[in-house]
N, C-alpha and C positions, 0 to 999 in steps of 0.2 A: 472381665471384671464387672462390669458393669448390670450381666444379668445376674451373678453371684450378689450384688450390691440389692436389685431389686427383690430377689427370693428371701434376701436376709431381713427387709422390709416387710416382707407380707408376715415373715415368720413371727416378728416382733409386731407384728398388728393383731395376728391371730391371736399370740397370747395374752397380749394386753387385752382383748374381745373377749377371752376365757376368762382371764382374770377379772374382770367386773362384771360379767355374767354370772361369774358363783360367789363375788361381793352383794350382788344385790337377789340372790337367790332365795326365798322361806328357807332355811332348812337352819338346824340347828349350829351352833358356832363351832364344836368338834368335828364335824363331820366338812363345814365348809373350809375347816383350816388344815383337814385329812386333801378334800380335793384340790387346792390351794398348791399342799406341797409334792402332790402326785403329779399338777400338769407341772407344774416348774422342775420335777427330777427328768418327766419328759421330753422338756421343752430344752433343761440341757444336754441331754443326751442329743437331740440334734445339731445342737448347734458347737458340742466337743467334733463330732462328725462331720460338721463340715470345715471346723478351722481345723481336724486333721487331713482334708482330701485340698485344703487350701495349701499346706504345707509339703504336703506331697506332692501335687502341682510345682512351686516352690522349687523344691530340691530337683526335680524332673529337670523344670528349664534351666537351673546353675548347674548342673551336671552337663547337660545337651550345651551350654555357654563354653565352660568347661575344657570339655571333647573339643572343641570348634577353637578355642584358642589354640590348645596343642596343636593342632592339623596345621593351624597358620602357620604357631613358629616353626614347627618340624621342618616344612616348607620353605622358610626363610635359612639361610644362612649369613648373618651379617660378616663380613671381614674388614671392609675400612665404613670411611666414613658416606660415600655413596651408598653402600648397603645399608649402615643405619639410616640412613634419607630415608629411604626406598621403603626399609621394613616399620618408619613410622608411618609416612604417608598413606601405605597400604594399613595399618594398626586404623589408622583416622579415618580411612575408608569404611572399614567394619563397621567402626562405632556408631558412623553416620546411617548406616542403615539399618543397624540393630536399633538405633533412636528411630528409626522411620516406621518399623511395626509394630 
């Protein structure tokens, strides 16, 4: 997340750099409010692009979560009350190390 975080930063520096570069341009006020709305249709096009490869991501690790729950319970059979011990304790396990990565 963290290099997505920093990429998302330069992205918004760069346009802010664009964007007062053709604020403070000669050129006539049509033309700078044409370039204006050309880099920001741009600029959202990258960045619909990346909160949809974010969301995609997303849906990947809840699905692969998912998968990996079933497997558990599949795995467990509870029938009294030692097996549900057994099937939370192991549930608590997971969680602890899905919290760990």
């Amino acid at each position: 997340m963290s290099d997505n975080s920093g990429n998302n930063l330069l992205l918004l520096l760069a346009v802010l750099g664009v964007g007062v570069g053709v604020l403070i341009a000669p050129d006539k006020g049509s033309n700078t409010r044409q370039k204006i709305k050309d880099k920001f249709d741009s600029s959202s096009e990258d960045v619909l692009e990346k909160l949809s490869s974010l969301v995609e991501g997303f849906k990947t690790h809840g699905q692969g979560l998912v998968s990996n729950i079933k497997k558990l319970l599949d795995g467990v059979n509870p029938v009294g009350k030692d097996d549900r011990k057994s099937m939370i304790e192991l549930l608590e396990k997971k969680v602890r190390r899905f919290k760990k990565r």
